[in-house]
C-alpha positions as CSV (number, residue, x, y, z in Angstrom):
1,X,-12.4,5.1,-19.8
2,X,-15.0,3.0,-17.9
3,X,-17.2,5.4,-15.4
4,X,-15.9,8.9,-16.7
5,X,-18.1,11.3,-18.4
6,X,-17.8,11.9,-22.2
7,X,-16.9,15.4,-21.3
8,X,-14.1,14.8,-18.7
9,X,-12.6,11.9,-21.6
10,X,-12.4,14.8,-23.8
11,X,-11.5,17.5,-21.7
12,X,-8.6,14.9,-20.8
13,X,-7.2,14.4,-24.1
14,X,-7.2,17.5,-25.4
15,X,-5.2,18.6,-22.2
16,X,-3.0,16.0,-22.9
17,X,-2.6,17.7,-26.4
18,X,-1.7,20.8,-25.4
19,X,0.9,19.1,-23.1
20,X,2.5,17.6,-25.9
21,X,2.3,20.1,-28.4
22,X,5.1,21.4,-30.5
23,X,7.5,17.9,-29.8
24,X,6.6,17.9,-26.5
25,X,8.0,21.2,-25.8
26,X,6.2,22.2,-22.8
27,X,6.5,18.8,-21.3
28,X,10.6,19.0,-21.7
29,X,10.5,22.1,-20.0
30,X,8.6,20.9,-17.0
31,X,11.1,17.9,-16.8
32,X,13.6,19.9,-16.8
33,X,12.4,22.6,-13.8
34,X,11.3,20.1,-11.8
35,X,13.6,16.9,-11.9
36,X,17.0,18.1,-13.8
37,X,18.0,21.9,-13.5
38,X,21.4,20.8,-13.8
39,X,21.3,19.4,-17.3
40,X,21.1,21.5,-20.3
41,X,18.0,23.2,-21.1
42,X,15.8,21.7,-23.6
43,X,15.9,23.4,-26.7
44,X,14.6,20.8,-28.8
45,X,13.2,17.1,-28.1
46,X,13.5,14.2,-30.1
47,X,10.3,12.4,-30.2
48,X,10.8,8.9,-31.9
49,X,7.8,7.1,-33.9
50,X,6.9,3.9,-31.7
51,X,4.1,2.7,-34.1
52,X,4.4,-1.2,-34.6
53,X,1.7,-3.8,-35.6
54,X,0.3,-5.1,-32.2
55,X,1.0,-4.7,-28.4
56,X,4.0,-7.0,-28.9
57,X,5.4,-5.2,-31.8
58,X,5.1,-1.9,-30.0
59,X,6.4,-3.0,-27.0
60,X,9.9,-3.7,-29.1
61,X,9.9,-0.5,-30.6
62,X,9.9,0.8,-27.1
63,X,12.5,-0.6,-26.3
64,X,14.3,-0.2,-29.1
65,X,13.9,3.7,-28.8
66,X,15.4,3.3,-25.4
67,X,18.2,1.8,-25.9
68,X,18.7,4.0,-28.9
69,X,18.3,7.1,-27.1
70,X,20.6,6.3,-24.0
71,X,22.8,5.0,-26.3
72,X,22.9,8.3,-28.2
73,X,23.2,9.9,-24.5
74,X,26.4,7.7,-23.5
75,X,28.9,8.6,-26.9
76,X,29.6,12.2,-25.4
77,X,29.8,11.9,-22.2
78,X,30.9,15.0,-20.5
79,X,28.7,17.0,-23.0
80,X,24.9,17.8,-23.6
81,X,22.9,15.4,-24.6
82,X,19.5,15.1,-25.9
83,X,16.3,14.8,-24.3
84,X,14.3,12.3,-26.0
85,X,10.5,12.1,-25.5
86,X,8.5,8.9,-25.7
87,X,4.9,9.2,-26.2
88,X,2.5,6.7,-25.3
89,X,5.1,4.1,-25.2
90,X,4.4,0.2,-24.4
91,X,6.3,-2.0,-21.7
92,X,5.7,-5.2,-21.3
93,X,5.5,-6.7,-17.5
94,X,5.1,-9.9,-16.2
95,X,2.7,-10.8,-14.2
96,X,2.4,-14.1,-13.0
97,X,3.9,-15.8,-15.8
98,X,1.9,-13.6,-18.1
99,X,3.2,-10.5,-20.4
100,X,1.0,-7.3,-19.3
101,X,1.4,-4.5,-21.9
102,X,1.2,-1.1,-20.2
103,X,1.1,2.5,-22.1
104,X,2.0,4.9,-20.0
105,X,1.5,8.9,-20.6
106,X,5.2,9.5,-21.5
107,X,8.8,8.6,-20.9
108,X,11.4,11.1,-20.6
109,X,15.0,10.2,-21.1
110,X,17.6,12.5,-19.9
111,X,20.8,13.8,-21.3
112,X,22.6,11.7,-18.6
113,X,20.7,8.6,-20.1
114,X,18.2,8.2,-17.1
115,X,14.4,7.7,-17.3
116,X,11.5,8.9,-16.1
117,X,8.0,8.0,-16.3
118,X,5.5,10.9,-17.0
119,X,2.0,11.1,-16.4
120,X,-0.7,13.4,-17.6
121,X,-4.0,13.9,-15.5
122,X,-6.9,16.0,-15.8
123,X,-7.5,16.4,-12.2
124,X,-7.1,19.7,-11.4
125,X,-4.7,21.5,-9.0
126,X,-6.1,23.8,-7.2
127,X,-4.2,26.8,-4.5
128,X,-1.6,24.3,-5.4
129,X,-2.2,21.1,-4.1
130,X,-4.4,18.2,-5.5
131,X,-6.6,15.6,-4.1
132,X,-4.8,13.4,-2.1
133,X,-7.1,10.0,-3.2
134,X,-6.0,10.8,-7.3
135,X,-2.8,11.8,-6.9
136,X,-2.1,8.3,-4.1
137,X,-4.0,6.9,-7.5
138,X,-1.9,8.4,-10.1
139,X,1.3,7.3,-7.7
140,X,0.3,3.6,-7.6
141,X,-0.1,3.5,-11.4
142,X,3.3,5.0,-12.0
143,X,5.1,2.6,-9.6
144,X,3.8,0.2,-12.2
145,X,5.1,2.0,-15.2
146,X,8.9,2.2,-13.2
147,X,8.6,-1.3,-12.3
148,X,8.3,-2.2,-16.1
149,X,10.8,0.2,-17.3
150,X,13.3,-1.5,-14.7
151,X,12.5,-4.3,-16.5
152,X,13.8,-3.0,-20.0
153,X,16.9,-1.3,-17.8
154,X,18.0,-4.5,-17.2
155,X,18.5,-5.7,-20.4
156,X,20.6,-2.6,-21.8
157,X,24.5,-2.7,-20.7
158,X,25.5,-0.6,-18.5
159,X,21.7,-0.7,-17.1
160,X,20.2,3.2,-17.1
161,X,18.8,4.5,-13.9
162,X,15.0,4.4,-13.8
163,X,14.3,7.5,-11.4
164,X,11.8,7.0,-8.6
165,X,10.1,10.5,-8.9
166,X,7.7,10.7,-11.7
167,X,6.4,14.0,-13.0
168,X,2.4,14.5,-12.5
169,X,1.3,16.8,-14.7
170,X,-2.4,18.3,-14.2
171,X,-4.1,21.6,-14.8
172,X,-3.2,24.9,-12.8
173,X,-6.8,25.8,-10.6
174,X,-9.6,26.4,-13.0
175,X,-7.3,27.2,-16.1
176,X,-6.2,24.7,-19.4
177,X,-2.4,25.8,-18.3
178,X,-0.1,22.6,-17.0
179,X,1.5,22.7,-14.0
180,X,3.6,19.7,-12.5
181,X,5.2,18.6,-9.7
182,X,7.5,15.3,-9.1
183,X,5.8,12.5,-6.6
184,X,8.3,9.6,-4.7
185,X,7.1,6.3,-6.0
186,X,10.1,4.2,-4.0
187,X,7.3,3.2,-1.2
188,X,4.5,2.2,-4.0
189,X,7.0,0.7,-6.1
190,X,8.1,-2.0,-3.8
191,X,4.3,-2.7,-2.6
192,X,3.9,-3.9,-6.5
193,X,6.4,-5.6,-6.4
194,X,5.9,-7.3,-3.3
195,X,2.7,-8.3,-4.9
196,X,3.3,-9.4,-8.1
197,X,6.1,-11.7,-6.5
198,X,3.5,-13.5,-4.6
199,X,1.3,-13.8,-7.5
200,X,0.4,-17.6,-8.2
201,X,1.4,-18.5,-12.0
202,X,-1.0,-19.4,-14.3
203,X,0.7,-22.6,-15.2
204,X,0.5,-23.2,-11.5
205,X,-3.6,-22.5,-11.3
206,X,-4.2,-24.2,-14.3
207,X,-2.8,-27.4,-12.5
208,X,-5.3,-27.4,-9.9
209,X,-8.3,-27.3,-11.8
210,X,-10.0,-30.8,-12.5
211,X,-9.2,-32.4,-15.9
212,X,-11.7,-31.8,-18.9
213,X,-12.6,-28.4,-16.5
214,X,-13.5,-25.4,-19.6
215,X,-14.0,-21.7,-19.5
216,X,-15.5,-20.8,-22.9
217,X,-18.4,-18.4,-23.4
218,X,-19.4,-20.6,-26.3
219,X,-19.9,-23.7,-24.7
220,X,-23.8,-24.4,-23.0
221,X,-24.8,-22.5,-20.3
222,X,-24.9,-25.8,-18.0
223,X,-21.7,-27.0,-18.7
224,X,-20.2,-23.8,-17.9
225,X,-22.4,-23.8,-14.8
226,X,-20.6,-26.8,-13.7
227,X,-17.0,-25.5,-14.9
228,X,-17.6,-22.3,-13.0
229,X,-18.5,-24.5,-9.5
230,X,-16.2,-26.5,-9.8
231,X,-13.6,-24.1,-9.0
232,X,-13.1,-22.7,-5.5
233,X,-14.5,-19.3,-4.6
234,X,-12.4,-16.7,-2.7
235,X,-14.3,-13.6,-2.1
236,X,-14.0,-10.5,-0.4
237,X,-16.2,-7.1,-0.7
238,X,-13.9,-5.2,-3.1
239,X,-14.5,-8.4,-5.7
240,X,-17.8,-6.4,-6.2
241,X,-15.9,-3.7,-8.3
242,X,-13.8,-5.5,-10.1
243,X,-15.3,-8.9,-11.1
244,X,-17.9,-9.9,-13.1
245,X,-18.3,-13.4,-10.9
246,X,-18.4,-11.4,-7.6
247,X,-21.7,-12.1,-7.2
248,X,-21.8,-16.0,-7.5
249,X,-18.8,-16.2,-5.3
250,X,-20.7,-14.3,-2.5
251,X,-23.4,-16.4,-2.8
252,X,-20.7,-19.3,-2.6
253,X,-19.0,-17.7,0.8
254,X,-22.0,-17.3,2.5
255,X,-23.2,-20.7,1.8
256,X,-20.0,-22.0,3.1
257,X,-20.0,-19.0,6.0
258,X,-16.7,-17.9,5.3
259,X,-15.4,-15.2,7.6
260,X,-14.2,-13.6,3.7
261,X,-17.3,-12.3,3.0
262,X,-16.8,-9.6,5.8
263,X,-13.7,-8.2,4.3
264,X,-10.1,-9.0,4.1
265,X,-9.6,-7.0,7.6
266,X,-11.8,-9.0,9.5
267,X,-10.0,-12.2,7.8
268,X,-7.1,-11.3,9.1
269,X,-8.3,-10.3,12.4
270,X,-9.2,-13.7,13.0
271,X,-5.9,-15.8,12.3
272,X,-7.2,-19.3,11.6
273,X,-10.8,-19.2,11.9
274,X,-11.9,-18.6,8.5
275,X,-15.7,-19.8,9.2
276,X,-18.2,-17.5,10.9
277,X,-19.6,-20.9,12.7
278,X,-15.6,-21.5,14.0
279,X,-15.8,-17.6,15.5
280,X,-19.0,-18.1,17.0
281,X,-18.0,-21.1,18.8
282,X,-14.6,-19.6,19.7
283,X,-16.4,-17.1,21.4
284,X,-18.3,-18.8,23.2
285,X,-15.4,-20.7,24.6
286,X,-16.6,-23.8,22.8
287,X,-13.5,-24.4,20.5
288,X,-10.3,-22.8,19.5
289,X,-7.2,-22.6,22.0
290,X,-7.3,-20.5,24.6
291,X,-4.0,-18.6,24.1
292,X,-4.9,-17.9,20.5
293,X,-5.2,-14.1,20.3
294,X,-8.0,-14.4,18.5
295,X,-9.4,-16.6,20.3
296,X,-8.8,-14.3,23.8
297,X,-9.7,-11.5,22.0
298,X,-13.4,-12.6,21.0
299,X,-13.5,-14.0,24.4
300,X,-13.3,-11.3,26.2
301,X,-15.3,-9.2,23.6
302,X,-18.1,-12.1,24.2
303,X,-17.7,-11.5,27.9
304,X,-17.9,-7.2,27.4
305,X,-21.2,-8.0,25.4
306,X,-22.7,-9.8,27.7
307,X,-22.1,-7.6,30.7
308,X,-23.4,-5.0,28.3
309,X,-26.7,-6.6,27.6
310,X,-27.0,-7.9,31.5
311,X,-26.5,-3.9,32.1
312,X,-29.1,-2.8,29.9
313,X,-31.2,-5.5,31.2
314,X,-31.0,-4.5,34.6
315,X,-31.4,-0.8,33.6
316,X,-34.9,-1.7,31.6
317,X,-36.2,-3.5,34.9
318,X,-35.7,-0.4,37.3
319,X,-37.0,1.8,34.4
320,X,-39.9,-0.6,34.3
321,X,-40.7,-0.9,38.4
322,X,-40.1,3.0,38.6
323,X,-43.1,3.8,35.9
């Protein structure tokens, strides 16, 4: 992974081995303490093979397993089923028009046929809690993994229940031992979905851009100069993590003094002023409409500053006549 020590990478994996080891054995049995006392213990796991050629062809055989193992749950109903244990799985989710292949740690399915998503970190626990920052982290990215597996759900007849606790699974204190405990993703879970449903499609971008416009790293560096400008910029601060073109598009925003480049809070502070020139003038009472919040609001902040400054002012005079 990007940013993380050789040592942590391997500390993380072989963590995750010992997890996993002997079918999963130790991973069942958390499962089970934590999310599903009331279903018969695991004695064994089954652990299907989910290798397939490609993201796509793996992505089927995910789903294939799932449907096989909840099918295999739903013949005897009334008696115990088997827990079936999917290891670094693939699921497919849309994302604005696009397939996104995700591999989560593990999928569990229950005896009753339910699901749940599984994921292994190498963050420790310590006195038993965690860091709040990697385990809000660890949440988010599972509320991705449920969203996709509700995805597959709803293919299968009846649809399985995708459970909205996922099982975190990290290291106890200073130790290689596992401990878990079960984290509510029903809050992240519609955030991503909120988000992905506002997501503009591809299709849809694509039609904005100017005919003949090209993104290929092969072609000359001018003309991909030009392709590159001639596509709006929309930048914020976090861009600066997360984009190789964050810079450009800075440079871009502040040429154009849009209120963006000061972060998406600000941006939305400000309501329809989106230029620092339209701010500046609304508060100064030289534009923008009066009963605008905004508008009020850096009014009476331009009012506060100057009394401020005539305040100090006066203060620095008296100072002055008194030495």
């Amino acid at each position: 992974m990007f940013g993380q020590s050789q040592f942590a990478f391997t500390r993380g994996n072989a963590f995750e081995a010992r997890v996993k080891a002997d079918g999963g054995a130790e991973l069942l049995r958390l499962v089970h303490e934590k999310l599903d006392r009331g279903a018969e213990p695991p004695a064994v796991g089954h652990v299907p093979d989910l290798s397939a050629t490609g993201p796509e062809g793996r992505a089927a055989r995910t789903a294939l397993a799932l449907r096989e193992a909840t099918a295999g749950t739903a013949r005897a109903p009334g008696l115990p089923g088997t827990w079936t244990l999917l290891d670094h799985p693939m699921l497919a989710l849309d994302v604005a028009g696009s397939p996104a292949y995700l591999e989560p740690d593990a999928v569990v399915v229950h005896p009753d046929g339910s699901w749940t998503v599984v994921e292994i970190k190498s963050f420790p626990v310590l006195d038993g809690s965690a860091d709040p920052a990697k385990v809000g982290a660890a949440a988010r990215q599972a509320a991705v993994y449920v969203l996709a597996l509700e995805r597959v759900a709803a293919r299968l007849a009846p649809a399985p229940r995708v459970r909205d606790r996922f099982l975190l699974v990290c290291p106890k204190d200073f130790s290689n031992l596992p401990t878990a405990s079960t984290v509510d993703v029903r809050k992240q879970r519609a955030v991503t979905d909120r988000q992905l449903a506002r997501l503009t499609r591809i299709e849809d971008i694509a039609d904005t851009l100017p005919d003949g416009v090209c993104f290929s790293p092969e072609l000359p560096a001018e003309e991909l100069t030009s392709a590159v400008e001639a596509v709006p910029a929309t930048y914020a601060p976090e861009c600066l993590s997360t984009c190789e073109l964050a810079f450009h598009c800075r440079a871009r925003s502040r040429e154009a003094g849009a209120v963006t480049s000061l972060g998406r809070p600000v941006r939305a502070e400000l309501g329809g002023l989106s230029t620092v020139e339209e701010v500046l003038a609304a508060a100064r009472g030289e534009a923008g409409d009066p009963d605008d919040p905004a508008v009020a609001a850096l009014r009476r902040a331009a009012e506060l500053r100057a009394e401020a400054l005539a305040a100090a002012g006066a203060a620095a005079q008296e100072a002055a006549v008194c030495l």
